[in-house]
C-alpha positions in Angstrom: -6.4 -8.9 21.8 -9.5 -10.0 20.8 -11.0 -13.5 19.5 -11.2 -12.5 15.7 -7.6 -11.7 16.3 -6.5 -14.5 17.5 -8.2 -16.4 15.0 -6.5 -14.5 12.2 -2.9 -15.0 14.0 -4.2 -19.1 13.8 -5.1 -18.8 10.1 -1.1 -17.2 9.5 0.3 -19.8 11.9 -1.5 -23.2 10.0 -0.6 -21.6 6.7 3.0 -21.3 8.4 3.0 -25.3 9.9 1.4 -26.4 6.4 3.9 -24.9 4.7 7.2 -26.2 6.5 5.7 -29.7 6.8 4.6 -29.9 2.9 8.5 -28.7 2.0 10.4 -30.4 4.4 8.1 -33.6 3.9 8.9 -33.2 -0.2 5.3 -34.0 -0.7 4.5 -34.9 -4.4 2.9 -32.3 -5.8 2.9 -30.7 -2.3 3.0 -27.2 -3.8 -0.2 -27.4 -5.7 -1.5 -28.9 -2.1 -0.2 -25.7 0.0 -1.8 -23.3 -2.5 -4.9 -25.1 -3.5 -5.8 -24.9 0.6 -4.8 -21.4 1.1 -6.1 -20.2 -1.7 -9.7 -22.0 -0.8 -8.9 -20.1 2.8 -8.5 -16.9 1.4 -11.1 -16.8 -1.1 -13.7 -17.5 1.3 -12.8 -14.8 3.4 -12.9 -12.4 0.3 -15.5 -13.6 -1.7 -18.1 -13.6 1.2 -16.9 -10.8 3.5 -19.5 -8.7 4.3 -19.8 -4.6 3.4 -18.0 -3.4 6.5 -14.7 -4.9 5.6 -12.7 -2.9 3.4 -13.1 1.1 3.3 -14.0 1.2 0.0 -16.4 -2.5 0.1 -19.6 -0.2 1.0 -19.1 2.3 -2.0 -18.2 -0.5 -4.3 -21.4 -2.1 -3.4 -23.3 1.0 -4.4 -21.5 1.2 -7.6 -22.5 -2.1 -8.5 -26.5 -1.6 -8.1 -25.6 1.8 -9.8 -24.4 0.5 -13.1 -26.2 -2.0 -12.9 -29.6 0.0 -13.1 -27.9 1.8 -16.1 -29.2 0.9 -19.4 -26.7 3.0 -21.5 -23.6 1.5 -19.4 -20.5 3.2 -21.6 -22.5 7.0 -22.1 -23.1 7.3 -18.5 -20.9 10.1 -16.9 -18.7 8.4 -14.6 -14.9 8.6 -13.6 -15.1 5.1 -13.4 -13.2 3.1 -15.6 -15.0 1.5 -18.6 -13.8 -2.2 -18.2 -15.0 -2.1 -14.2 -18.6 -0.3 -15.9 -19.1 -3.2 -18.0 -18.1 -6.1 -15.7 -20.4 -4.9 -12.9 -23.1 -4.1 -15.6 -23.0 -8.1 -16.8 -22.9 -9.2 -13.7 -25.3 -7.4 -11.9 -27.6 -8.9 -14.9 -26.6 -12.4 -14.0 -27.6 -11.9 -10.6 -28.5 -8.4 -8.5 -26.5 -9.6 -5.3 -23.1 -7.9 -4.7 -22.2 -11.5 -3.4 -21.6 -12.1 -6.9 -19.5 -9.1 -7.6 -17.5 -10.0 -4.6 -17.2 -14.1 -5.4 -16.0 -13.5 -9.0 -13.6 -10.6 -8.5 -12.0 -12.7 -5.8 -11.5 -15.5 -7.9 -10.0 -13.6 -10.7 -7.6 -11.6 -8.8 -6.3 -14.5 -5.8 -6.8 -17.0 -9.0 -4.0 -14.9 -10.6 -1.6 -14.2 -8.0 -1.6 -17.9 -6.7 -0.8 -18.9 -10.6 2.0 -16.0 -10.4 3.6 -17.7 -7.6 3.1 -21.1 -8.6 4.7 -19.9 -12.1 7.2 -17.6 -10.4 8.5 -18.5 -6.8 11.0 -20.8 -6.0 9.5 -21.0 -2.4 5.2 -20.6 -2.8 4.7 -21.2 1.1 7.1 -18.0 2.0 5.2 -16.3 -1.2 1.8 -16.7 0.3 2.6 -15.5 3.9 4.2 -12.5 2.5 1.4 -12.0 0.2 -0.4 -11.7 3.8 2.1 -9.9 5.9 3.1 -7.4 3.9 -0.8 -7.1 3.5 -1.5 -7.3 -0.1 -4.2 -9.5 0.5 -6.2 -6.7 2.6 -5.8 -4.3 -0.1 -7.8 -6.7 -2.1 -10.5 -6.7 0.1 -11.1 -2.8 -0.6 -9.5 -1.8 -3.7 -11.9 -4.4 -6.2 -11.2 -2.1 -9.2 -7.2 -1.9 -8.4 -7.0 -5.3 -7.6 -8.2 -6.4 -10.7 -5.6 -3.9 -12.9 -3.3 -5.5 -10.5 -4.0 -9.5 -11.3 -4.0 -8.3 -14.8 -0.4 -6.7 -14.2 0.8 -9.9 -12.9 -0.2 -12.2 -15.8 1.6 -9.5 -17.7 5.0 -10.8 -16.8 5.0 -13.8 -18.4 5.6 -11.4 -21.8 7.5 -9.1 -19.8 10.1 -11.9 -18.9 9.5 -13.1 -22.4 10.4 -9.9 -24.0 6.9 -10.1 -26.2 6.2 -6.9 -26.4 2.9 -6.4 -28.2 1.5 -9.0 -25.7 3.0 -7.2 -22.9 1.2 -3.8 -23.5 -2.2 -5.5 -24.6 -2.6 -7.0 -21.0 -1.3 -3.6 -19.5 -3.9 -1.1 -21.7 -6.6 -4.1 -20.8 -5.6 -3.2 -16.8 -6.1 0.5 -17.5 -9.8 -0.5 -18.3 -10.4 -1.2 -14.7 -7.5 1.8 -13.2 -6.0 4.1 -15.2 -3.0 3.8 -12.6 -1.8 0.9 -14.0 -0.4 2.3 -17.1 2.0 3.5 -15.1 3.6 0.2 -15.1 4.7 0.8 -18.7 7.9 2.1 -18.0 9.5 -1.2 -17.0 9.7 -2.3 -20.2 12.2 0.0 -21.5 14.0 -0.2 -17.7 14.3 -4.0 -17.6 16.3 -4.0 -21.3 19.2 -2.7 -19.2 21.9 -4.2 -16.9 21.2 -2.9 -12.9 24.6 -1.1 -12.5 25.8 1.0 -10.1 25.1 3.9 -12.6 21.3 2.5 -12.9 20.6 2.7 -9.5 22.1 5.8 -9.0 20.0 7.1 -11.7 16.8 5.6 -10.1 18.1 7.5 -6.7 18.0 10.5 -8.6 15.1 11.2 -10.1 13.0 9.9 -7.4 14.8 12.3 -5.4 13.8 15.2 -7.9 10.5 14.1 -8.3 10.1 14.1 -4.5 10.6 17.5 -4.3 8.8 18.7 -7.4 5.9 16.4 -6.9 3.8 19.2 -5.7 4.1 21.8 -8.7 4.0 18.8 -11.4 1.2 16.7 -10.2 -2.0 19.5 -10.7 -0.1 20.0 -14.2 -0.4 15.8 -15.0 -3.7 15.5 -13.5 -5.3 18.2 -16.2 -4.6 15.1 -18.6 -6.4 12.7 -16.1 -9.0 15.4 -14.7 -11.0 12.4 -12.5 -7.9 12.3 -10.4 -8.0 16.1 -9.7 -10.0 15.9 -6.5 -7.3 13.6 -4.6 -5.5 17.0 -4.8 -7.5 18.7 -2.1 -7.9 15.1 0.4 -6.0 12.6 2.6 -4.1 11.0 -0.6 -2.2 14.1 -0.7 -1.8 14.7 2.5 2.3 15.3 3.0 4.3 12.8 5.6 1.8 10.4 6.0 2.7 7.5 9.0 1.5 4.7 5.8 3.0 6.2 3.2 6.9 6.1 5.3 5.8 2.4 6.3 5.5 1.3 2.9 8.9 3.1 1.5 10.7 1.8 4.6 9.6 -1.9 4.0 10.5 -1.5 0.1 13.6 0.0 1.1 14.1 -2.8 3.3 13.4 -5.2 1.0 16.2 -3.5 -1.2 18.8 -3.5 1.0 18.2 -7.2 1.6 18.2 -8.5 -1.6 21.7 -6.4 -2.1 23.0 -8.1 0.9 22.1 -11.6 -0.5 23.3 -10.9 -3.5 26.7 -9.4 -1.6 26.6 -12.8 0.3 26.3 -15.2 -2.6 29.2 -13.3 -4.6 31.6 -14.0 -2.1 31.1 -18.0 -2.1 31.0 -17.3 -6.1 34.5 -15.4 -6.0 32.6 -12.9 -8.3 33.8 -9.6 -9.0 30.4 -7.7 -8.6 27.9 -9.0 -7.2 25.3 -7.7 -9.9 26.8 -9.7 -11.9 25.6 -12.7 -11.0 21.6 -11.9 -11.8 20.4 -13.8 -14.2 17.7 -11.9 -16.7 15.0 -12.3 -14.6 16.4 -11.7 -11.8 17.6 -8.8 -12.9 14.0 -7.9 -14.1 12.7 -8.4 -10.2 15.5 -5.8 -9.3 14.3 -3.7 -11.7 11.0 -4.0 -10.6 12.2 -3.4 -6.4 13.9 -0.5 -7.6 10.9 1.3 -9.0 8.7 0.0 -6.0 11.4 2.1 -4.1 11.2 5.0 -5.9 7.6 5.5 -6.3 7.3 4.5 -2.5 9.7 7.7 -1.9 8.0 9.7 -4.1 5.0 9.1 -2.2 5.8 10.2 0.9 4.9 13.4 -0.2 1.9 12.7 -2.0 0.2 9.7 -0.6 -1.7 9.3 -4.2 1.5 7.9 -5.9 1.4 5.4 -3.4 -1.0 3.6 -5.6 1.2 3.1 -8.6 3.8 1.5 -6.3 1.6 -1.1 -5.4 2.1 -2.5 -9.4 5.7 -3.0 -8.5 5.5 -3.4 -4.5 3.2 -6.6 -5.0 6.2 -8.4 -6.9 8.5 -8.9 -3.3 6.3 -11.8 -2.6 8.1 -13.5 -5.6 11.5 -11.6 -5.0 12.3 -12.4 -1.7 11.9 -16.3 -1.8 14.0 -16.1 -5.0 16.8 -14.5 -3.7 16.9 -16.8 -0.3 16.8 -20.1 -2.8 20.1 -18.7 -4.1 21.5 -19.3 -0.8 23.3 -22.3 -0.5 23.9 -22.7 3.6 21.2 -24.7 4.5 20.9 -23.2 8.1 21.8 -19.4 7.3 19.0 -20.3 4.5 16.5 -21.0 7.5 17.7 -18.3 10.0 16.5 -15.5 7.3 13.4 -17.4 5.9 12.3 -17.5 10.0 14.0 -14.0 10.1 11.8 -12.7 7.8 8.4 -14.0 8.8 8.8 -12.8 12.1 9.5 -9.6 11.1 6.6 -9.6 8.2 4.2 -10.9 10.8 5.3 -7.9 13.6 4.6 -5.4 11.1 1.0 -6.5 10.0 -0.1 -7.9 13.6 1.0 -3.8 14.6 -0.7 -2.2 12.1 -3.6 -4.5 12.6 -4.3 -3.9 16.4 -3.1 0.1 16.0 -4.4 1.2 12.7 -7.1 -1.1 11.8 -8.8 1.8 10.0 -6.2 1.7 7.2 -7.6 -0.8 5.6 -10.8 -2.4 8.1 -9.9 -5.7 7.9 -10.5 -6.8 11.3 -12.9 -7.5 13.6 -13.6 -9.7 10.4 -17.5 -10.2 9.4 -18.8 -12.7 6.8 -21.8 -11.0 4.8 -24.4 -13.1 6.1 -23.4 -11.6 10.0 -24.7 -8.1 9.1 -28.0 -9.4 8.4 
């Protein structure tokens, strides 16, 4: 194990120490405190990192002196988005530098998922190691376009909880802009107007299950409509039984089962009859939500390209999980899981790191100024 991975393992270990001192010191304002630092930590290491982290950094790079040369920006034929066209043409005019590209995409998109957890997370300090562990905060580093759909999906809940649905789909269309993908994201709306029942999750089993084994025939039939997308067909994303793509419906299946065995637990020192009946709306909303990160997780399996959609609903466990454990009431059962849980996260990036580092090329970490 090298020294840039040791450093990393430090950087997850402070954030870890600052966060149980700040919430067991009940620090005014210590919340703010804990995210203000790691979000300064984290930005840095985004918004300078240099071309060789990320798999995608390099080509993003050459996007962004690309439209930027452009004059006629919207007429140009490209399968990239016209909302990521535009942003890289203004700020390649600002300043030629990919730096820049890099500095104010990372402050956008960590800007908005530290506000989601601030808004959204009864515990922030488990929401910000899980936002690492479960390695959300790599994908960033690669997937710029994504990433951004993605912030703007998460700023999108505030009407989704709300109910405002004009609102709602404005922010999701304005995603789209930077990848199409995101639409996708759509279909909780009409989902999260109903109860999670027995009969609702057995109807989420089933179609995933259908679409799992149809995937193949369907998908060259939907990606006619979306023709840019045609060429995944024919490379790795499709690629059947991939060792990622039964990682990431394994975790989201895990994270399932767990919040159904919290909510089992907290029933039975409620005396409730079912123990779906004790979500409130949004949490019944964030069930929603794990359900469809589920499916589309399954689905994926055997088509690694639908992998990317369940990454809109995936990203919401770093809000789910903390909620659910602040419904426990045991203090030290509380504590067992929440230590539970990080040690578990943490095996399962640190294994991935040191054994598939080209899934994502996060690591040996280089700021840009260390190619040069």
């Amino acid at each position: 194990m090298g020294v840039v991975m040791l450093l990393h393992i430090g950087i997850i270990v402070l954030f870890f120490l600052l966060g149980t001192f700040i919430n067991d010191s009940k620090l005014k304002n210590g919340n703010k405190i804990y995210l203000f630092i790691t979000f300064f930590v984290l930005y840095i290491m985004s918004a300078f990192r240099s071309i060789n982290i990320g798999n995608d950094t390099r080509d993003y790079f050459l996007m962004y002196e690309n439209f930027g040369r452009t004059d006629n920006i919207l007429s140009m034929p490209s399968d990239i988005e016209v909302g990521y066209r535009v942003l890289n043409k203004f700020l390649y005019s600002l300043n030629p530098s990919p730096v820049l590209l890099t500095s104010i995409t990372s402050l956008f998109v960590l800007g908005s998922i530290f506000f989601f957890i601030y808004k959204n997370s009864e515990i922030p300090w488990l929401s910000v190691m899980l936002f690492i562990n479960l390695r959300t905060f790599y994908f960033t580093l690669s997937g710029i376009r994504q990433s951004i759909a993605l912030a703007i999906i998460l700023i999108s809940y505030k009407y989704l909880k709300q109910g405002n649905f004009w609102k709602f789909v404005s922010l999701v269309i304005l995603a789209s802009t930077f990848h199409t993908s995101s639409l996708l994201f759509l279909i909780i709306y009409p989902m999260s107007r109903m109860r999670v029942k027995q009969k609702i999750i057995a109807l989420y089993f089933g179609v995933s299950v259908v679409f799992f084994f149809i995937l193949e025939r369907i998908l060259p039939l939907i990606l006619n409509f979306i023709p840019k997308y045609q060429s995944y067909l024919s490379s790795s994303y499709f690629e059947s039984v991939k060792l990622a793509s039964i990682l990431n419906f394994l975790v989201s299946f895990s994270i399932l089962l767990f919040g159904f065995f919290v909510l089992k637990y907290v029933k039975s020192k409620r005396k409730v009859n079912n123990e779906l009946g004790i979500l409130s709306v949004n949490s019944n909303l964030l069930l929603h939500i794990m359900l469809l990160s589920t499916a589309f997780n399954f689905i994926a399996i055997n088509g690694s390209i639908i992998k990317r959609a369940g990454l809109y609903f995936s990203v919401f466990a770093i809000i789910y999980i903390p909620n659910l454990i602040k419904k426990i009431k045991d203090k030290n059962i509380k504590i067992l899981i929440i230590y539970l849980i990080l040690v578990l996260s943490l095996a399962y990036n640190l294994v991935i790191l040191i054994y598939r580092p080209e899934w994502q090329r996060v690591y040996p970490y280089e700021l840009f100024w260390d190619v040069f």
